[in-house]
VMD Tcl script that draws the C-alpha trace (Angstrom):
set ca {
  {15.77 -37.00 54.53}
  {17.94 -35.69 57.48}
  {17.95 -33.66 60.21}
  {20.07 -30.11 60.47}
  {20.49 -27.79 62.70}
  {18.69 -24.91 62.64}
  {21.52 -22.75 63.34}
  {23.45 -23.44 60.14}
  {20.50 -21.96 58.36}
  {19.47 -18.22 58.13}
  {15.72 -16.99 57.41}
  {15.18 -13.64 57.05}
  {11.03 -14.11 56.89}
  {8.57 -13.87 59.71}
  {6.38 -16.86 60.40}
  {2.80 -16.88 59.58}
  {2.02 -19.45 62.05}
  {0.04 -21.90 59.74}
  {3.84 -23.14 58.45}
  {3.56 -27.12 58.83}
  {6.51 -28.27 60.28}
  {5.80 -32.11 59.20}
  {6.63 -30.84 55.89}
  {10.70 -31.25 55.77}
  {12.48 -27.91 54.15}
  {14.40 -28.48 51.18}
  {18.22 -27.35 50.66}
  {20.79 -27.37 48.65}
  {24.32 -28.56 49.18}
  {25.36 -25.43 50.61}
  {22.68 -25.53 53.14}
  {21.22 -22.58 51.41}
  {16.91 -23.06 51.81}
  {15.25 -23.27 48.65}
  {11.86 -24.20 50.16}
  {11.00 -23.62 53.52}
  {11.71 -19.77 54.91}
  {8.74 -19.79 56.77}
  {9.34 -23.03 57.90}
  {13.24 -22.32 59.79}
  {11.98 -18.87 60.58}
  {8.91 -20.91 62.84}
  {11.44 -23.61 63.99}
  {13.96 -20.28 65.14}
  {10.54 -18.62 66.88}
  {9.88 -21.77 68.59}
  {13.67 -22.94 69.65}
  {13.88 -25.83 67.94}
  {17.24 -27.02 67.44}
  {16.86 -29.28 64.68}
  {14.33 -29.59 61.32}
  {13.80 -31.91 58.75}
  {15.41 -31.46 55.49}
  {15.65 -32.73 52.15}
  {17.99 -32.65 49.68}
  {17.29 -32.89 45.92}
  {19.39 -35.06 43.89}
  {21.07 -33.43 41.13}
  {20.23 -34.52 37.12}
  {23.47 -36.65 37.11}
  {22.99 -38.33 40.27}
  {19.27 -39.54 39.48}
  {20.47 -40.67 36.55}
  {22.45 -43.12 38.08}
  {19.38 -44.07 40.30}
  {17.59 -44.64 37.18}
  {20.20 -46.54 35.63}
  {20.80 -48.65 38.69}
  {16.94 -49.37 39.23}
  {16.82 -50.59 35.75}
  {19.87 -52.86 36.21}
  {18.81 -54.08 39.20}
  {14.76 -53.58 39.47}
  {14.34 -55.20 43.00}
  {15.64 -53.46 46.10}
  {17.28 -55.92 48.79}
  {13.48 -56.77 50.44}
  {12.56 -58.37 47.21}
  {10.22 -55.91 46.86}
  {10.16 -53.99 43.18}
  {11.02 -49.99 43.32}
}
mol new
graphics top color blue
foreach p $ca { graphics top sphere $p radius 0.5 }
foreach p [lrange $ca 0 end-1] q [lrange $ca 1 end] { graphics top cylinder $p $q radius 0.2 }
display resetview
């Protein structure tokens, strides 16, 4: 999860006002929202600067995670995934 700014995103919805905003928006590389409208539009209502976001992994790269949790099936805690 990370944080952006809510400028670099663009919401053309109008906030309901039950939106929760613990709920982090997802994006996709471009920055372009693919969950969350109501969500930026409340944060741009509000002033917020920032917002939580999330960014799905695409098929390739969970592969890899998959592949690598297999391999190695203990993260560095010693705990297992």
């Amino acid at each position: 999860m990370e944080t952006i700014k809510v400028a670099d995103l663009r919401s053309s919805v109008v906030p309901t006002g039950k939106e929760n905003m613990a709920v982090p928006i997802v994006i996709g590389r471009d920055k372009e929202i693919i969950d969350g409208r109501h969500r930026v539009a409340m944060a741009q209502k509000k002033g917020l600067k920032k917002i939580q976001s999330y960014v799905p992994y695409t098929k390739a790269e969970m592969e890899i995670k998959m592949k690598a949790r297999k391999k190695y099936p203990y993260r560095s805690n010693g705990a297992k995934w």
